[in-house]
C-alpha positions as CSV (number, residue, x, y, z in Angstrom):
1,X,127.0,94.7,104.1
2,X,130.7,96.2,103.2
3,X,133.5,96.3,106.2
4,X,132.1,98.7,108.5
5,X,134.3,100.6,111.4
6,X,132.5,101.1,115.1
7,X,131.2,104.1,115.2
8,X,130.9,104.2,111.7
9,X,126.4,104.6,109.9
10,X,125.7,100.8,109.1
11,X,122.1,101.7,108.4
12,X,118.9,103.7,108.4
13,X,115.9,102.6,109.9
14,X,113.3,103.8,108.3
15,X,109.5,104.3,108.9
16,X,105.9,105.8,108.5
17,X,105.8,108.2,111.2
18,X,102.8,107.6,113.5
19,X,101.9,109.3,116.7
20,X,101.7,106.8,120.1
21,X,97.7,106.8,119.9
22,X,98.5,106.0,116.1
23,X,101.3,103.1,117.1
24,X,98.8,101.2,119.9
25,X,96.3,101.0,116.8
26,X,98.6,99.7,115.0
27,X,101.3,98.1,116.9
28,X,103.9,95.6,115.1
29,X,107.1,93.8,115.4
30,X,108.8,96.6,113.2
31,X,107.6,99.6,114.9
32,X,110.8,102.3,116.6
33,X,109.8,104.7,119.2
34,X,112.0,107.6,119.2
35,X,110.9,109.8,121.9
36,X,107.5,109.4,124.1
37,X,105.6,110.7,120.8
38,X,107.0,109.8,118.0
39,X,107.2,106.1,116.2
40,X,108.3,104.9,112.8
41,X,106.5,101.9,111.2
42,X,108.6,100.1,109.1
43,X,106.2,97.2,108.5
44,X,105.6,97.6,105.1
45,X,108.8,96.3,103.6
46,X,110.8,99.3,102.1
47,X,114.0,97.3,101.5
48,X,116.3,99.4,103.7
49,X,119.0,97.5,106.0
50,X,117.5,98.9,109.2
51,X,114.7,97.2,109.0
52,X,116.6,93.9,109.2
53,X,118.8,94.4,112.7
54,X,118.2,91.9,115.0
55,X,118.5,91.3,118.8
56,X,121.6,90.3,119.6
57,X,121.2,90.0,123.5
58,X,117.8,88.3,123.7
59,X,120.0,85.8,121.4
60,X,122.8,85.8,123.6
61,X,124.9,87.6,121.2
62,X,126.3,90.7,122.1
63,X,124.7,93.9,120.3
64,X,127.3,95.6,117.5
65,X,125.2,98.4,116.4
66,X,123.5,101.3,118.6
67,X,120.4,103.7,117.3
68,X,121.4,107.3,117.0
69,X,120.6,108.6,120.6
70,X,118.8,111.7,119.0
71,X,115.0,112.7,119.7
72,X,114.1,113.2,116.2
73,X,114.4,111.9,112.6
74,X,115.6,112.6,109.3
75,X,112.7,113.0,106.1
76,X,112.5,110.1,103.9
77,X,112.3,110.6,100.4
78,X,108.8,109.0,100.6
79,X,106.3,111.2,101.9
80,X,105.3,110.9,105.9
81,X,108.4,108.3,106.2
82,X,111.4,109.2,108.1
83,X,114.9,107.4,109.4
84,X,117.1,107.4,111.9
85,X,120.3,106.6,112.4
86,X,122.2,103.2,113.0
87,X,125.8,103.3,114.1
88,X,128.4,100.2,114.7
89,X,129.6,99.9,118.2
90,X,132.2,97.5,116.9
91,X,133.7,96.7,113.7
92,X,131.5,94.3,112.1
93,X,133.2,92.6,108.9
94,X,131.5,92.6,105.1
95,X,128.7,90.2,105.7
96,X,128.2,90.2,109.0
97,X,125.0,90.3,111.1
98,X,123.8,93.6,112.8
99,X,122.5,93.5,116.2
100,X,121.2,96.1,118.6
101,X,119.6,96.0,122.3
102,X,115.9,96.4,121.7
103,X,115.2,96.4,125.1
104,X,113.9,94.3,128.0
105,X,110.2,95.3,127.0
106,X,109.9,94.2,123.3
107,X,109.7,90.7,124.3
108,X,106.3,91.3,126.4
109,X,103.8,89.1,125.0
110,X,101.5,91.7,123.8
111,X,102.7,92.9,120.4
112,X,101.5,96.6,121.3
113,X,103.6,96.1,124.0
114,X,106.4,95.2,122.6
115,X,106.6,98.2,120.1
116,X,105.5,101.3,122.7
117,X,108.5,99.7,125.1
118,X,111.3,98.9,122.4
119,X,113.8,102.0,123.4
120,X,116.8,103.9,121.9
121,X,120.2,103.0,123.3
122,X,123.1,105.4,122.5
């Protein structure tokens, strides 16, 4: 990671696109719902800096970087992937970690659970 300014793209997160009947079939830690419908499925490692943002407040670390508060994605140049968006909220220095809210309901103890309730923040 390179200096990056808040409000500046810090990464994509990038996914298979699945629909929520798909996602509870196939629920995992890396799985991003974008709108009531829509999920990317970035469990299958595509090597993209998104897919490595942690949870700062669950942590007790305060989040630096927000998903893109949009209700759709951008194509992938993999077929049936997509990506969205990942912005800094605050400068974050070459190196540093990024961390995001994932929400209150990722850390249900059901895995499914934790992937239909992880939310946007933007």
């Amino acid at each position: 990671l390179e200096n990056v300014r808040a409000g500046e793209v810090v990464a994509h997160y990038s996914g298979t696109t699945l629909t929520e009947e798909e996602a509870r079939l196939n629920a995992n830690e890396y799985m991003l719902q974008i709108h009531s419908s829509l999920f990317l499925d970035d469990s299958v490692t595509d090597n993209r800096a998104g897919r490595w943002i942690n949870n700062g407040p669950h942590s007790g670390i305060l989040a630096n970087a927000r998903f893109a508060s949009v209700y759709s994605t951008d194509p992938d140049v993999k077929p049936g992937r997509r990506w969205i968006k990942v912005f800094a909220t605050h400068d974050i220095p070459k190196g540093g970690e990024v961390y995001t809210d994932y929400g209150d309901g990722y850390w249900e103890d059901d895995v499914g659970a934790r992937c239909l309730h992880r939310q946007l923040f933007g």
